[in-house]
N, C-alpha and C positions, 0 to 999 in steps of 0.2 A: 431240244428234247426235255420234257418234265422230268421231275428228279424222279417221281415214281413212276416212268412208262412200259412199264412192266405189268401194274396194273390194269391195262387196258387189254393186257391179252390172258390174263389168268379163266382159265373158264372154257376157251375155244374149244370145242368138241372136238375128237381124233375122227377122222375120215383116211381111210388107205388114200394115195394119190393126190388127198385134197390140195388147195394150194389158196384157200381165201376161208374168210371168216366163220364162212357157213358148216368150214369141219377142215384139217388137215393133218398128215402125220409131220413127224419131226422134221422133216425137213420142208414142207409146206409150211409149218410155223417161224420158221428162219423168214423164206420168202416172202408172209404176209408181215412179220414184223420188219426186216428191212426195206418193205414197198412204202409203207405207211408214215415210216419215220424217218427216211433218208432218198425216198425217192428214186434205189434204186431197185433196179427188177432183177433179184438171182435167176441164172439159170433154173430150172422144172429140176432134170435131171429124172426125168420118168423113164431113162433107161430101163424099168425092171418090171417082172411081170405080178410079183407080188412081196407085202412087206414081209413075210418071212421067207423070201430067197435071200438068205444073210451074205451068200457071196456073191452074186448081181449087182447089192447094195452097197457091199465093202467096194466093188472091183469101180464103181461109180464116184464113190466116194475117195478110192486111189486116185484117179485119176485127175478128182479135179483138186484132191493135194499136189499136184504134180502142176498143174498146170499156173501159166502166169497169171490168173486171175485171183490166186489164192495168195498169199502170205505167210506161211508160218512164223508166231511168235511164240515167245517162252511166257511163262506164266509171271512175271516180271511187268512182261509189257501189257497183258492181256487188259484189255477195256470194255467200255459197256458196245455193244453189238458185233464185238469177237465173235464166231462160233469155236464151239469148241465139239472135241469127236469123241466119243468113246465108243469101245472094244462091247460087243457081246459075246460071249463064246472066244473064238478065235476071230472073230473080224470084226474089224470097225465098220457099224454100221448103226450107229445112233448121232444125232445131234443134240447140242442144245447152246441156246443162246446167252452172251454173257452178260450178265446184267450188272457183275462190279466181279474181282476174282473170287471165286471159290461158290458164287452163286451162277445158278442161270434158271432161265426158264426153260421147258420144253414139254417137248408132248408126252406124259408118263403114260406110258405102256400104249391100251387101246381105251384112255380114260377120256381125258383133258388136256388140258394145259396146265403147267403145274409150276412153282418152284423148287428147287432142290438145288443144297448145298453139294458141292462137288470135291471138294478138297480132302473132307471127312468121310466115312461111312462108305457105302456102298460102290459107290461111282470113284471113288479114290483110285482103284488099284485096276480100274476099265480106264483111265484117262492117257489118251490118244496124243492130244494136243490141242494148241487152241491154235486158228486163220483167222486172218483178215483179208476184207475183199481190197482186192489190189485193179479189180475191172475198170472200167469207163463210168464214172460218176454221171447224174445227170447233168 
């Protein structure tokens, strides 16, 4: 991994659903950056019929904390291609990926692809947790 590969995905257009370069939401951005860099394929997880069903998204989102493909770690252990979750409202239903602690990328809002510190400011007191994928590697 380049020490900045973070830069190669600043910029990716928001698309509902997307899941590749050409536009994705937050968790489509997970998907193309763990394809690309590590070769492995997350689950879609298109459970939902749209991104502001925020409980479709959490109940999605529970579930595959829950499940063994997930990892939960503390912010301690968190590293670069963590994801980590946060809270909108009352549900978790955001991503974004970790690029060193307290930083990650993600898809802000229905922009881009953006950075944003997470430890500080806004995102501080929505922070869920950070996973790690625990799946079938290639």
């Amino acid at each position: 991994m380049k020490p900045l590969w973070s830069n190669d995905f600043i910029g990716l257009p928001y698309l509902a659903f997307g899941r590749s370069r050409a536009g994705c939401d937050c968790w489509g951005l997970a998907c193309v950056i763990h394809a690309e860099l590590t070769g492995i394929r997350l689950p879609d997880y298109l459970g939902y019929g749209s991104v502001d069903e925020h409980a479709e998204i959490a109940a999605l989102i529970g579930g595959a904390q829950a499940s063994p493909l997930w990892r939960p770690v503390s912010l301690d252990e968190a590293q670069a291609l963590d994801v980590v979750v946060f809270r909108r409202g009352r549900h978790a239903t955001h991503i974004g990926v970790v690029i060193r602690p307290g930083l990650m990328i993600h898809m802000a809002d229905e922009d881009c692809a953006k950075l944003s510190v997470y430890l500080t400011g806004p995102w501080k007191q929505r922070l869920a947790g950070h996973f790690r994928w625990a799946g079938v590697r290639p």
